[in-house]
C-alpha positions in Angstrom: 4.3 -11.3 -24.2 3.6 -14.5 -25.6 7.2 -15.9 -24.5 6.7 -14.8 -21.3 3.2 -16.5 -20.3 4.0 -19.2 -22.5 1.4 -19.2 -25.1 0.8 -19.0 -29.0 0.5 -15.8 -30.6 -3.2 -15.7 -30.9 -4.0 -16.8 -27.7 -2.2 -13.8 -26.4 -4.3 -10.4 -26.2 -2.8 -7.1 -24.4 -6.1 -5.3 -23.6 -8.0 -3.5 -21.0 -8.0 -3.8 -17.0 -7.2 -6.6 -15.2 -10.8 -6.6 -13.6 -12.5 -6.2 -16.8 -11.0 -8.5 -18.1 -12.0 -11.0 -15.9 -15.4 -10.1 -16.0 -15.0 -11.0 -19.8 -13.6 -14.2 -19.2 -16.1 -15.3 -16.5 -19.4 -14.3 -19.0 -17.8 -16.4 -21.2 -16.6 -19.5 -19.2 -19.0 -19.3 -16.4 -21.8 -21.2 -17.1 -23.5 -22.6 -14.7 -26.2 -25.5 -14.8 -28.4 -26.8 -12.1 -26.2 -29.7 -11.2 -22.4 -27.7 -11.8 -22.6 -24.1 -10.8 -19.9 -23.5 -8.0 -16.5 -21.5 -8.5 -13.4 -22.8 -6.6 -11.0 -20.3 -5.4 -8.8 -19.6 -2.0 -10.5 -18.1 0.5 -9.3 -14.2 0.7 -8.5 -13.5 -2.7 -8.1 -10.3 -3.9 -11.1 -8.3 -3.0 -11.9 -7.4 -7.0 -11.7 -10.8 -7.5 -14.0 -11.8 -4.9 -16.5 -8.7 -5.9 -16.1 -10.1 -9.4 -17.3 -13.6 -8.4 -19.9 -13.0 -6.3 -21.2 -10.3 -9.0 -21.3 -13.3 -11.9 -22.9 -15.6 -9.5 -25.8 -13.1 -8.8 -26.2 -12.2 -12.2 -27.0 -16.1 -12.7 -29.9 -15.6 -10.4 -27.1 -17.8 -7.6 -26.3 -17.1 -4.2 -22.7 -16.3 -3.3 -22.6 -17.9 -0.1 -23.3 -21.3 -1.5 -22.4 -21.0 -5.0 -18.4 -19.7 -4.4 -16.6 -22.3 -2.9 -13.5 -21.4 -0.9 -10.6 -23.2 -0.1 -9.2 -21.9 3.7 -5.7 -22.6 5.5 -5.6 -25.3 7.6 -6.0 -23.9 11.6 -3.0 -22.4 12.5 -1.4 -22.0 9.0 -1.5 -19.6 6.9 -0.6 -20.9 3.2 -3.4 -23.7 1.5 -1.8 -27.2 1.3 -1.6 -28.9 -2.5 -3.7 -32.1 -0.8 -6.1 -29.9 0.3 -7.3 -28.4 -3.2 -7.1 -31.9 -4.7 -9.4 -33.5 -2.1 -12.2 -30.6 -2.5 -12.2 -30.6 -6.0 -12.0 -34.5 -6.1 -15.0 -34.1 -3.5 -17.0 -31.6 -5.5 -15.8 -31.4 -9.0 -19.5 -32.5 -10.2 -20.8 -29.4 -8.8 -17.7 -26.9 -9.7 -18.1 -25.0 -13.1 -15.3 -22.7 -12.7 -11.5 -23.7 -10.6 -10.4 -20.2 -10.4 -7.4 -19.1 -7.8 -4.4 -16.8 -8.3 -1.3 -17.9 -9.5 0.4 -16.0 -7.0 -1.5 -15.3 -3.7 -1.3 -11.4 -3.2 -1.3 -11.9 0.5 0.7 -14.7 1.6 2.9 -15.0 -1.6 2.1 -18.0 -2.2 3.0 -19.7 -5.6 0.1 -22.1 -6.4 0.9 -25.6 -8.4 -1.0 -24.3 -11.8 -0.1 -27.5 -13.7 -1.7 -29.9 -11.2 -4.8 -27.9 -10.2 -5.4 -27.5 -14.1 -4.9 -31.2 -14.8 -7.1 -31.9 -11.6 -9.9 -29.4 -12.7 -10.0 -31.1 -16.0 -9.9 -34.6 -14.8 -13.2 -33.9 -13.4 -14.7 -31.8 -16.1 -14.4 -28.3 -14.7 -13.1 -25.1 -16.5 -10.3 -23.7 -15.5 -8.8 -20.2 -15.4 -6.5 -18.0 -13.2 -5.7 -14.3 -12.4 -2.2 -14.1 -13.1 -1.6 -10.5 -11.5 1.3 -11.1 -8.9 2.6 -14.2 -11.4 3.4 -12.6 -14.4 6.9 -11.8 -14.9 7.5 -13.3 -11.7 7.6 -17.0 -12.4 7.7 -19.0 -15.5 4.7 -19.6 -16.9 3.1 -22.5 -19.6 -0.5 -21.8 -20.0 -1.1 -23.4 -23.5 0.7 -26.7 -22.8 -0.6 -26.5 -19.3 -4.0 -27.0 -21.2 -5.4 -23.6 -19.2 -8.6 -22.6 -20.6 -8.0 -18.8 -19.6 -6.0 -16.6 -17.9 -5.9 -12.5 -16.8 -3.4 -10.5 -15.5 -2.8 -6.5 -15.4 1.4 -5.6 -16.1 2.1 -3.0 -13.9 3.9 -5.4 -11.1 6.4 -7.2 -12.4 6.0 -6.5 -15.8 6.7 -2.8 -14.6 4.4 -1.1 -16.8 3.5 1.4 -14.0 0.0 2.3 -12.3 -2.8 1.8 -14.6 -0.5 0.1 -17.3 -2.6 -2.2 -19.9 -3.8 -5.7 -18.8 -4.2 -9.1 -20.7 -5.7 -11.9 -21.6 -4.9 -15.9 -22.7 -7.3 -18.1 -24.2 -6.1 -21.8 -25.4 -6.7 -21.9 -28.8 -8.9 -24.9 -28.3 -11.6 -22.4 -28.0 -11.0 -20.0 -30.7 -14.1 -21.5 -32.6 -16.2 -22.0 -29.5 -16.0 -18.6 -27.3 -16.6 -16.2 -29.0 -16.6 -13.1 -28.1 -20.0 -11.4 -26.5 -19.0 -7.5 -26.1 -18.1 -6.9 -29.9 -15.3 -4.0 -30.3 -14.1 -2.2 -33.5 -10.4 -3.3 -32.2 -11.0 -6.9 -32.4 -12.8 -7.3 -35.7 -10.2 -8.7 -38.4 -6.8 -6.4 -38.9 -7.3 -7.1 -42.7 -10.9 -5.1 -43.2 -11.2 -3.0 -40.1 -10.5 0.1 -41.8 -12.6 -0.8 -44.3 -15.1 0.1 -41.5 -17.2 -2.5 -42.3 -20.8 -2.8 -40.6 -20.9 -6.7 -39.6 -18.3 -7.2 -36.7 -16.0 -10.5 -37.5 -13.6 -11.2 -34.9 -9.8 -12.0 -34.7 -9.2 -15.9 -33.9 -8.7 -16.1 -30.8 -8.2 -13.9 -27.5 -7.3 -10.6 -29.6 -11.2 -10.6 -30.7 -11.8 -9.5 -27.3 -10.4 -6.5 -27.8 -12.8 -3.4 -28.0 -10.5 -0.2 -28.3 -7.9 1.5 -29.0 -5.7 0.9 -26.3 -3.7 3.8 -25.0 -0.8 3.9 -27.1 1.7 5.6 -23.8 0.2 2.2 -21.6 2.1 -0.3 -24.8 5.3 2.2 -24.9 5.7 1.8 -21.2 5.1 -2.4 -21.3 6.7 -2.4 -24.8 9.7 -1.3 -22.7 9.5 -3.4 -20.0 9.7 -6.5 -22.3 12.8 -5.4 -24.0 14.4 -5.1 -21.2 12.9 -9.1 -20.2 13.8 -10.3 -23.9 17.7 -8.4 -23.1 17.7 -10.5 -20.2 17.0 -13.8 -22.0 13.3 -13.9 -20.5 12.2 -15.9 -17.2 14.6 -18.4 -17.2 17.5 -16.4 -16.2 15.4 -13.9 -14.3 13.4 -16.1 -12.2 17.2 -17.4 -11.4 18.2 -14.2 -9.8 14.5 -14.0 -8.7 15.8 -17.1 -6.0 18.8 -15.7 -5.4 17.6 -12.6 -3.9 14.3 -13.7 -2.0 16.5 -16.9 -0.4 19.0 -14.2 0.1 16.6 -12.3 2.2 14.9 -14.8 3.7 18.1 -16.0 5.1 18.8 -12.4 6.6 15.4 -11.8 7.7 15.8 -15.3 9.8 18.8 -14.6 11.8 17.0 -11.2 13.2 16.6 -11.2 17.0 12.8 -10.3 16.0 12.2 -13.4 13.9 9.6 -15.4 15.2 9.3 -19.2 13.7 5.7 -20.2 12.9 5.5 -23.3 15.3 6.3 -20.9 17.7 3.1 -18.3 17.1 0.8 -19.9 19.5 2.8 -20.6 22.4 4.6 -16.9 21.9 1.4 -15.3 20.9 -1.4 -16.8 22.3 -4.6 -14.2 21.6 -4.4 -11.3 19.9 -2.4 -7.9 20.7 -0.3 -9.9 23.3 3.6 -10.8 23.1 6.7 -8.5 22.5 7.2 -6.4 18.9 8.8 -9.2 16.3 7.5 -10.8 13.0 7.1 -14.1 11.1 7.0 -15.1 7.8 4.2 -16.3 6.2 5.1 -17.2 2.9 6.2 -20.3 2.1 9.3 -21.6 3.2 9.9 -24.3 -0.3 11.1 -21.6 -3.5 9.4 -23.8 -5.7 6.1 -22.6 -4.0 6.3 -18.9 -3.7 7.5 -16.0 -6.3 10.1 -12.8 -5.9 7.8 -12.0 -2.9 8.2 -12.8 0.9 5.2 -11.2 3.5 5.9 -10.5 6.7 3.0 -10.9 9.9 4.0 -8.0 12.0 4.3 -9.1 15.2 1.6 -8.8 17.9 -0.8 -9.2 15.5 -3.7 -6.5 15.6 -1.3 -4.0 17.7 -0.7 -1.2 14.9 2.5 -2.1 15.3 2.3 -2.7 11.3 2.3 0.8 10.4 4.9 2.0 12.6 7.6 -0.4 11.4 5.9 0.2 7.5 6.6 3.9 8.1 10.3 3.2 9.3 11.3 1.8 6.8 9.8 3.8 4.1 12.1 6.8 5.3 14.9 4.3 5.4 13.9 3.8 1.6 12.9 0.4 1.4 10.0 -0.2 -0.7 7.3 -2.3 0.5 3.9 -2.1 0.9 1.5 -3.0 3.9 -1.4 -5.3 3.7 -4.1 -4.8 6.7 -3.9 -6.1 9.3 -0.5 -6.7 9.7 1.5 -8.0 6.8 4.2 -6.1 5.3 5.5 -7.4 1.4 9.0 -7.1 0.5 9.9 -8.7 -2.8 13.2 -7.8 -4.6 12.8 -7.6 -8.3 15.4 -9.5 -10.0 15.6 -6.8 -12.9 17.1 -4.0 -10.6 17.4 -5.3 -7.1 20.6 -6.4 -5.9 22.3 -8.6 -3.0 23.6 -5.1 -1.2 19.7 -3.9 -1.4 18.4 -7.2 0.4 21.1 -6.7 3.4 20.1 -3.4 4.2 16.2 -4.0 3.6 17.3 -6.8 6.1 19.3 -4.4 8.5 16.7 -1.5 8.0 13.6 -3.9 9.3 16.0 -4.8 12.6 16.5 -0.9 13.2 12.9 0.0 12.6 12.5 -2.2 15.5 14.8 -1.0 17.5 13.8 2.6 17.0 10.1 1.4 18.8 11.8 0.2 21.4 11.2 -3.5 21.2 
């Protein structure tokens, strides 16, 4: 696991949910003052994420609304602009405690610049941690020379664990004697006397003192599994290779469809809601080096339902996305087991479904 987030051994821990997780990050890192109290993140993250937020902020005594800082789309676009999370937290960095977005945007695919938002953060004294979920296993990672304070992510995307598989955590290890941990577990009290059962808890170094229980020994077969199969492959490097070929691959297909709509084009072709003919856009970003395996795709009029239609069509085709409400249907091929031949007829499936609703 540690090769793959890039991190040191006891930085690394493979426990719990994703969620939970990040609820024991936050107690630990989120500690708000009267002067620094705000979190940074993009605006729409995933809903547990936001839940989680707003839930630490209230249990400060803080209100949501002006302690959780968001960071929106410029009017008319749909994926946050590098310049624009520099200037806010240049702007407000005295007043932000925690910088805290996803690596990977769940919605728009978006791959965030980690590096520079973590050197920013710190430049003006503010923690900084990120949910990981949709980057994992997707794109390489460097949290520990990245100088990331912490980091959580659940491996049942592209770790391919499967539903409910075990999460984790990173901690640099410039905290190991600093945070520690709050929610004491039998699991991350020291390897060498915890069956000596002893009645004083004394942690692990480092992120695996988090732990608490048992974990569920099917969950690490499952991910245990998965990583061979990443280590067989020769880990990220070569994978997040494939990982362009196939999304440029399918962007490139996706482009030429009579449906394609450009983005420039979306206000003159769609100018209010529920009006224009059936197509779609793409709202991920354009540049590989800022999105993952994932490209999502704004069915086209937006707010028509026409989403689900085309979502169902190509389900019984047997492409394998998922739909996002309103209107966004993801399609990412996974570099493990997706091929070229699978993109083209994703690509000619998407055109049929179309056809087949008579647009």
């Amino acid at each position: 696991m540690k090769r793959v987030i890039g991190a040191k051994e006891k930085e690394v821990a493979c426990m719990g949910t994703l969620t939970n997780n990040l609820h024991l990050m936050m107690d630990s890192f989120y500690n708000p003052t009267a002067e620094r109290y705000k979190i940074l993140c993009e605006a729409k993250a995933f809903p547990s994420d936001q839940y989680a937020f707003a839930s630490q902020v209230r249990a400060h005594g803080l209100d949501p609304s002006t302690a959780i800082l968001e960071v929106f789309p410029r009017e008319g676009e749909y994926s946050l602009r590098e310049e624009d999370i520099m200037e806010i937290i240049a702007k407000e960095g005295s007043s932000i405690a925690l910088v805290l977005f996803s690596g990977v945007q769940y919605y728009t695919g978006q791959l965030f610049p980690m590096q520079n938002i973590t050197q920013k953060a710190k430049e003006q004294g503010c923690i900084c941690g990120w949910d990981l979920a949709h980057a994992v296993g997707n794109v390489p990672l460097s949290l520990h020379d990245w100088d990331v304070d912490f980091a959580v992510w659940c491996t049942y995307k592209y770790l391919n664990s499967g539903p409910g598989g075990i999460a984790g955590i990173f901690m640099h290890e410039k905290w190991n004697n600093i945070q520690l941990p709050k929610f004491a577990g039998w699991w991350g009290h020291e390897l060498s006397t915890r069956f000596q059962m002893p009645p004083t808890f004394s942690p692990i170094a480092g992120a695996q003192g988090f732990q608490q229980s048992n974990p569920c020994i099917l969950a690490l077969a499952s991910l245990l599994g998965s990583l061979r199969v990443f280590k067989e492959a020769g880990m990220l490097t070569p994978v997040r290779e494939r990982s362009l070929l196939l999304t440029g691959t399918l962007e490139k297909l996706l482009v030429k469809s009579d449906y394609f709509v450009f983005l420039d084009q979306l206000r003159q072709l769609y100018p209010q809601a529920g009006s224009g003919k059936p197509g779609f856009t793409i709202i991920t970003p354009a540049d590989p080096d800022q999105r993952g395996a994932q490209l999502s795709l704004l069915i086209l009029p937006a707010e028509s339902g026409l989403m689900h239609k085309i979502f169902a069509s190509l389900s019984d085709y047997g492409v394998i996305g998922d739909e996002r409400e309103p209107d966004v249907i993801r399609l990412a091929p996974n570099p493990l087991y997706n091929t070229i031949h699978d993109c083209e007829q994703a690509a000619q499936y998407l055109e049929q479904a179309f056809k087949l609703i008579g647009a």
